[in-house]
C-alpha positions in Angstrom: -187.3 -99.6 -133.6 -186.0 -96.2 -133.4 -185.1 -94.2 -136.7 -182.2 -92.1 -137.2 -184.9 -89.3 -138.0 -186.4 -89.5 -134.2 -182.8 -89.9 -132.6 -181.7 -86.6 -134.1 -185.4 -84.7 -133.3 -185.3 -86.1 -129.6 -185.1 -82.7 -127.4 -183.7 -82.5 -124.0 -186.1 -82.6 -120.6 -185.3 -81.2 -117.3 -184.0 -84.4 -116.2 -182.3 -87.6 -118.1 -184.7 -89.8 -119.7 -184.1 -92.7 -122.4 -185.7 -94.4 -124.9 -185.4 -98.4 -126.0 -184.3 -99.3 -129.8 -186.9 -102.5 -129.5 -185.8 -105.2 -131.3 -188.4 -107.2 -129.3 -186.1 -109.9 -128.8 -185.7 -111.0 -125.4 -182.9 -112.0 -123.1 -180.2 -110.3 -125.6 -180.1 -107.0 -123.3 -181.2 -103.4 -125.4 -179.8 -100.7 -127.5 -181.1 -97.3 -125.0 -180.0 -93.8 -126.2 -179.7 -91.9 -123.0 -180.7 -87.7 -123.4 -179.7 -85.4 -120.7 -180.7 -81.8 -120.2 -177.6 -80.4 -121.6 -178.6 -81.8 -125.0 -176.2 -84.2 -124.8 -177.5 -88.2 -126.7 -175.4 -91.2 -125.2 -175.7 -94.7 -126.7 -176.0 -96.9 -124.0 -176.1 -101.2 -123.9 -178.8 -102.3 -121.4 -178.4 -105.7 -120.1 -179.1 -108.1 -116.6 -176.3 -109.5 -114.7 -176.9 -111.9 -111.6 -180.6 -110.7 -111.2 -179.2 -106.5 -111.8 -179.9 -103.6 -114.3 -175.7 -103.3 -115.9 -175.0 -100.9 -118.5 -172.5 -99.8 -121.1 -171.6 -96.8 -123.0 -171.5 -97.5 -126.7 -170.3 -93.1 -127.0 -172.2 -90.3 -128.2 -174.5 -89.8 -131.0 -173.8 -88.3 -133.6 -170.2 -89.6 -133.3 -171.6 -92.9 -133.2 -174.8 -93.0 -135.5 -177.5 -95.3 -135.0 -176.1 -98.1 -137.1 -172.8 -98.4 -135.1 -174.4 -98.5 -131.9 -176.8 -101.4 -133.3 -173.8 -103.4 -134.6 -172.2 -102.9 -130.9 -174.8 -103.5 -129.2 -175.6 -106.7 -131.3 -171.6 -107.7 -130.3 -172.0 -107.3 -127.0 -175.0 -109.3 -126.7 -173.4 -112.2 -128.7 -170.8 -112.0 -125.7 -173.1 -111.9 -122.9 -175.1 -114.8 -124.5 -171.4 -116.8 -125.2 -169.6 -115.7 -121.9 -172.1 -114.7 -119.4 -170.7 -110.9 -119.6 -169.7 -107.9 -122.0 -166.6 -107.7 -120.8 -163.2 -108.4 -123.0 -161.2 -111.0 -121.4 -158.6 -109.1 -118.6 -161.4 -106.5 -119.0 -162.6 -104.7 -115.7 -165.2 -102.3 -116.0 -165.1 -99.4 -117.4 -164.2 -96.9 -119.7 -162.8 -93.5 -119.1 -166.2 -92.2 -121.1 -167.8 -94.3 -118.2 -165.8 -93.3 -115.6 -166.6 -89.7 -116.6 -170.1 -90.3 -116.7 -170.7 -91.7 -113.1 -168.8 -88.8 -111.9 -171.1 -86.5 -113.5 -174.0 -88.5 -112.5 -173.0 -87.9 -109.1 -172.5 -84.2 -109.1 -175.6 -84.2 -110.4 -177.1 -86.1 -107.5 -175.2 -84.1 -104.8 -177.1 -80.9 -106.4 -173.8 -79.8 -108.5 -175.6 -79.5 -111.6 -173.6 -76.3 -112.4 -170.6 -78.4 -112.1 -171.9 -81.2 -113.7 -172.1 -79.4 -116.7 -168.9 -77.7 -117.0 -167.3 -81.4 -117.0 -169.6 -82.3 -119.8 -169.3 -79.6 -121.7 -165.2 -79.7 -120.9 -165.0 -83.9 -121.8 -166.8 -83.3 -125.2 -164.8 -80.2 -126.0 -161.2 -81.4 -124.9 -161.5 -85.3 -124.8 -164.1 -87.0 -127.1 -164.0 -84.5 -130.4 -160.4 -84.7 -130.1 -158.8 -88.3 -128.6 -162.6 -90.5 -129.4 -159.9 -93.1 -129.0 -158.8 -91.9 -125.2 -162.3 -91.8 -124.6 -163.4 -94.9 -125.5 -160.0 -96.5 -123.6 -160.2 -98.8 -120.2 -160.2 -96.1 -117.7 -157.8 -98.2 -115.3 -155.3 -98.7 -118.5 -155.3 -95.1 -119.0 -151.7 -94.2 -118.2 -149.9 -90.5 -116.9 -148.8 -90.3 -120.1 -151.8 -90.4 -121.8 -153.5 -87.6 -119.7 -149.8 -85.6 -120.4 -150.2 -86.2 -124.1 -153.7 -84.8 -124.2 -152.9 -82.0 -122.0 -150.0 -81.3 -124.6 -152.1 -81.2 -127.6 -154.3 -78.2 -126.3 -151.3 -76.5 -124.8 -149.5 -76.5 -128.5 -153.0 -74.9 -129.8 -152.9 -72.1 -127.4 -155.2 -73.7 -124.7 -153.4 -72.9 -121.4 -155.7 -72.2 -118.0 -158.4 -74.4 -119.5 -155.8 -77.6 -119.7 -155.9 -77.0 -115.6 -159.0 -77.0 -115.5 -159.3 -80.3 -117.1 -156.5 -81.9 -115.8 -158.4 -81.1 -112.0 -161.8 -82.4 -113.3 -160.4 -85.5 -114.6 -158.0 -85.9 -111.3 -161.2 -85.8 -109.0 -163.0 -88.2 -111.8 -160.3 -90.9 -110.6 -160.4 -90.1 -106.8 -163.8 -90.6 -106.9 -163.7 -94.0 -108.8 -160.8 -95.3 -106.5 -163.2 -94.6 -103.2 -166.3 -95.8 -105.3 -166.1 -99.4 -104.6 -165.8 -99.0 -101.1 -168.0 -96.2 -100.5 -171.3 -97.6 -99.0 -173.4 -94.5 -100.3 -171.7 -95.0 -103.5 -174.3 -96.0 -106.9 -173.8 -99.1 -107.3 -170.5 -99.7 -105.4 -169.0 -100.3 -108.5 -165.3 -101.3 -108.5 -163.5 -99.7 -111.8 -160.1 -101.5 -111.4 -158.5 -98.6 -111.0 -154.8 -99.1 -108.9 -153.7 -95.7 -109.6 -154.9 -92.0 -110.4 -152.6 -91.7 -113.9 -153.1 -87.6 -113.0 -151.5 -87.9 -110.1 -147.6 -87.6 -111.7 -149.0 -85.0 -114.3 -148.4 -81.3 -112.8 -150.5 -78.3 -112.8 -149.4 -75.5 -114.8 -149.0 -72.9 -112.4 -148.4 -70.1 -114.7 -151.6 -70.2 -116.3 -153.4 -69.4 -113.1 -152.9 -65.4 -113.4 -154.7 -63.9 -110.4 -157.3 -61.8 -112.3 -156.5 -57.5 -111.5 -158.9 -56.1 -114.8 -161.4 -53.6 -113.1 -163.9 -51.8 -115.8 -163.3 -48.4 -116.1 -166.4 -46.1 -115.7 -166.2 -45.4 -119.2 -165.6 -49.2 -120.7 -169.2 -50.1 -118.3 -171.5 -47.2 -120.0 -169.8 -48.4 -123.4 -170.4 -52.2 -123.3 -174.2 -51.5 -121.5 -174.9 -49.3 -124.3 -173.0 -51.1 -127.5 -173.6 -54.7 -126.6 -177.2 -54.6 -128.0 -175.6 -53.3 -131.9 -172.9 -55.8 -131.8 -173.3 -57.8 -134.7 -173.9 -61.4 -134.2 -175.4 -60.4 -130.4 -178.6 -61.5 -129.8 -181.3 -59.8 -127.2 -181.4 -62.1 -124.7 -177.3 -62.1 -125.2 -177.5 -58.6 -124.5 -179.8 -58.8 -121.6 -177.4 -61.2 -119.9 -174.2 -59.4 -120.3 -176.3 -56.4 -118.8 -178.2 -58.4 -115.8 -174.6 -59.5 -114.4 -174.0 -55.8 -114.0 -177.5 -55.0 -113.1 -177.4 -57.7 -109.8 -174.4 -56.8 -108.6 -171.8 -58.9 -110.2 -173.2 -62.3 -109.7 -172.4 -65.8 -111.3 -173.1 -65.6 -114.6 -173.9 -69.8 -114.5 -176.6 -68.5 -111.7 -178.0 -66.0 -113.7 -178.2 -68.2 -116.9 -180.4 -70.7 -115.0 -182.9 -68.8 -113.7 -186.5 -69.9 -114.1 -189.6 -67.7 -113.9 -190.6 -68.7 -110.6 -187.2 -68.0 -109.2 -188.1 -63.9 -109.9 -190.4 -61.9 -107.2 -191.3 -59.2 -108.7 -193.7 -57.9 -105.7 -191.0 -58.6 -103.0 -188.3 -57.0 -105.8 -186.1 -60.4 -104.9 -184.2 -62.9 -106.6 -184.2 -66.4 -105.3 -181.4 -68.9 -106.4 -182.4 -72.6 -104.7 -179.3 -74.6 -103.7 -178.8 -76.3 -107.1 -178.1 -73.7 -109.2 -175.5 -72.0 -106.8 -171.9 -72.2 -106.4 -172.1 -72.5 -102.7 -174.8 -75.3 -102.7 -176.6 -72.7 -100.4 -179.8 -71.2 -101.4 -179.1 -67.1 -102.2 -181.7 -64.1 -102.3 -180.9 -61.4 -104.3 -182.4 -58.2 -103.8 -183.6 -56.5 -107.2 -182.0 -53.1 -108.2 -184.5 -51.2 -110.8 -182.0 -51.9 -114.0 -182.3 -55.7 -113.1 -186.5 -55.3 -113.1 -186.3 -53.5 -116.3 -184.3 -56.3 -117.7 -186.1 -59.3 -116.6 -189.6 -57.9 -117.0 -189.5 -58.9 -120.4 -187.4 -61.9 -120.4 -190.0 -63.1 -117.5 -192.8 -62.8 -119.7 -191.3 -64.3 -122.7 -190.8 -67.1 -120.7 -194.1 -67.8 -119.5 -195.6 -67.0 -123.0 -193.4 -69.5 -124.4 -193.5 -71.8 -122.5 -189.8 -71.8 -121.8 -188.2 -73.5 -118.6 -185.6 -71.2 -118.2 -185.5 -67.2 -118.9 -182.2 -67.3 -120.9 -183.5 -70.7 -123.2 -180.7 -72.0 -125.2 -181.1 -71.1 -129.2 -181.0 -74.9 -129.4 -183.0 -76.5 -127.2 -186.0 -74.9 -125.4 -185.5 -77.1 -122.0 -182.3 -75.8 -122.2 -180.4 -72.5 -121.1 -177.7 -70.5 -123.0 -174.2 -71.4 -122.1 -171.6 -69.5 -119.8 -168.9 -69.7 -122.8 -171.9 -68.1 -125.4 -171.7 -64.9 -123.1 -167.9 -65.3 -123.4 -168.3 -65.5 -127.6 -170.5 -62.1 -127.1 -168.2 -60.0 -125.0 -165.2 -61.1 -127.5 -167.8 -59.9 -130.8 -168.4 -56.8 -129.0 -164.4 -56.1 -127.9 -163.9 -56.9 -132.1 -166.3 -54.6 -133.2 -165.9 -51.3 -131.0 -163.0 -51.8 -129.2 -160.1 -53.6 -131.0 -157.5 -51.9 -129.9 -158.2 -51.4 -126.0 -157.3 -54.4 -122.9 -159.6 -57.2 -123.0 -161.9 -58.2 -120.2 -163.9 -61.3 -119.6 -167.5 -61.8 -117.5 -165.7 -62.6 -114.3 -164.1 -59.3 -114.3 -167.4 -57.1 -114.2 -167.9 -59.4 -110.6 -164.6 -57.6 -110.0 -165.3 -54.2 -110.9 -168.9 -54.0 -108.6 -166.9 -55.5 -105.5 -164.0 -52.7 -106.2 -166.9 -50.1 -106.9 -168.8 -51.1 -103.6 -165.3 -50.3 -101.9 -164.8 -47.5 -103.1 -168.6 -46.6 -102.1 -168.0 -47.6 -98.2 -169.9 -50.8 -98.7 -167.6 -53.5 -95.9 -165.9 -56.5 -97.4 -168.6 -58.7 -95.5 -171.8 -57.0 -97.2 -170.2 -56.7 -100.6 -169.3 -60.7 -100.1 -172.9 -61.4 -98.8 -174.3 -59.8 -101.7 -172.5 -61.8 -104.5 -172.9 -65.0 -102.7 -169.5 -65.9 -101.3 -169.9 -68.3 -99.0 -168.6 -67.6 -95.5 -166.1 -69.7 -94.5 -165.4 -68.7 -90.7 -166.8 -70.7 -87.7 -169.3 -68.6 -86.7 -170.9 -67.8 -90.4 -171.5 -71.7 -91.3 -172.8 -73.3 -88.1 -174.4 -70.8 -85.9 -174.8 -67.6 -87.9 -179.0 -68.1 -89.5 -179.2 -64.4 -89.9 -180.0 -63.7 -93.8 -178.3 -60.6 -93.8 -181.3 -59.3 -96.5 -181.7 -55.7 -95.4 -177.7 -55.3 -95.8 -177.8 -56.6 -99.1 -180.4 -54.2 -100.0 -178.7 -51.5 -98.8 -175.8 -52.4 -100.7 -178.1 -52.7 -104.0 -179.1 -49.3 -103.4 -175.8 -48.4 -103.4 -174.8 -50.2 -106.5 -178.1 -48.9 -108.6 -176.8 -45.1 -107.9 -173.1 -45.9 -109.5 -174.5 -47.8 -112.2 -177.5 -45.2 -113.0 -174.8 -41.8 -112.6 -172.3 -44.0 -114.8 -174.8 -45.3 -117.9 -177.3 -42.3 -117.6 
């Protein structure tokens, strides 16, 4: 039987794995706690059903310790032993924690990893640490309302473009759980009893979409490359990261974040992103500029001598990787400590200031967009264009090296 000791030591792996609380008792379904690579521990209820493998969420540990999952566990199989099933009378399916999590699942299986993790990462943030109850509530008995009501707490703390964000995830949650049970491909083909999508009748705050315009000054790029290693509460490998998104060029700082050590060529001075770490879902070479080698030199051999899947591990988990909104935590330190009282900026805006740079350098829309992995969206570009561009996109890291060694030298 498992201990709360070795539930709170279990470490995350590169892919979901679980482990059985045996009770070895048979025929009464199992307790499982279910890790995923974000770190992430779900309770889950393991049980047969006409001859197939069902499950239920129980919630998250720690929010629900080991003892509450065993007395929920030990409920539900009282009910599948009474009733032949888990489910309350009128009872469907699923929860909206469910619901949620075979959404993720399939991001995850269409290679949206990056994806799947911002909806984790955005459900425990703005759902479960704040309504456990919405959470834990029959996904198809979740009202408009209710998805207003949560959207209005946030907005009343201060939260505004991230309550879009939210409302959108949660909007294609319920799409895809309407199409589930008649999509053949579909895991399970389960049916969630959902009639309606209760996010539908809940608007998106337009104002809270401002089209970003911050470009870095010369001056605010040589300050942050050369301050953001003192910054107080800035780590190295925080440092290194905030630098390497000027050092390639402006790319996705998720992309960057998940590199591995085999991902980096040093002898061919290239960068290669596979399909599942990319926005695009396309694979995307990036050629190296000589401030990007001196940067991930190091973090490349730290890696290997630790033993460390990815080159930006998490402080947290070694399996894991450092999280887009730590970077966000290190820009605001640094803003805090050295400049205070000058116009914020955020990582997405240093993507803006190397495209505008590259402009202003002679470097074509095209090039500049090949470069930072935008994917091409004309006819020609995404069914009969196999060219990989690779010799532009050096040329245009050439260019970019000489702006950003005359402006940090």
């Amino acid at each position: 039987m498992l201990t709360d000791k070795q539930v709170k030591a279990l470490k995350p792996r590169d892919r979901d794995y679980t482990l059985s609380d045996d009770t070895r008792t048979r025929g009464q379904g199992r307790l499982t706690i279910r890790v995923r690579p974000s770190g992430t521990k779900t309770w889950e209820y393991r049980y047969f059903k006409d001859g197939k493998r069902c499950k239920k969420s129980l919630g998250n540990y720690p929010t629900v310790p080991l003892v509450k999952a065993r007395e929920a566990a030990s409920g539900l199989a009282a009910r599948l032993a009474d009733t032949g099933t888990v489910a309350e009378p009128g009872e469907d399916t699923g929860t909206l924690s469910e619901l949620m999590a075979a959404y993720i699942q399939n991001l995850r299986d269409r290679g949206k990893d990056g994806s799947a993790d911002e909806v984790e990462a955005m459900c425990q943030t703005y759902i479960v640490e704040y309504r456990p109850d919405l959470w834990a509530k029959r996904a198809d008995l979740v009202t408009p309302g209710d998805v207003s009501d949560l959207l209005r707490e946030h907005i009343e703390r201060g939260v505004t473009t991230a309550t879009n964000r939210l409302r959108s995830w949660l909007n294609t949650a319920y799409n895809f759980g309407l199409k589930a049970h008649y999509n053949p491909r579909a895991r399970g083909g389960r049916s969630w009893g959902l009639q309606q999508n209760p996010c539908a009748l809940v608007p998106r705050q337009s104002d809270y979409e401002r089209k970003g315009k911050r470009v870095l000054t010369e001056e605010e790029v040589r300050d942050v490359w050369v301050k953001i290693a003192r910054t107080a509460r800035v780590g190295p490998n925080m440092a290194a990261a905030i630098r390497l998104c000027f050092a390639t060029g402006g790319q996705r700082l998720t992309g960057l974040l998940r590199l591995e050590p085999h991902m980096v060529d040093f002898a061919t001075g290239l960068i290669t992103q596979p399909p599942e770490i990319t926005k695009t879902a396309v694979a995307h070479v990036i050629p190296m500029s000589r401030q990007a080698r001196e940067i991930l030199e190091p973090l490349h051999a730290q890696a290997l001598d630790r033993g460390t899947k990815y080159l930006f591990p998490s402080g947290q988990f070694s399996d894991g990787h450092v999280k887009p909104n730590s970077v966000g935590v290190a820009i605001r330190e640094y803003r805090a400590q050295f400049r205070p009282d000058k116009p914020a900026w955020s990582v997405r805006d240093i993507r803006r200031t190397v495209k505008t740079e590259l402009g202003k350098e002679g470097v074509s829309k095209e090039d500049r967009d090949r470069l930072q992995g935008h994917a091409m969206q004309d006819i020609s570009s995404r069914h009969y264009d196999r060219y990989d561009y690779l010799e532009e996109k050096r040329q245009a890291m050439k260019v970019w090296e000489a702006w950003l060694d005359r402006v940090i030298s």
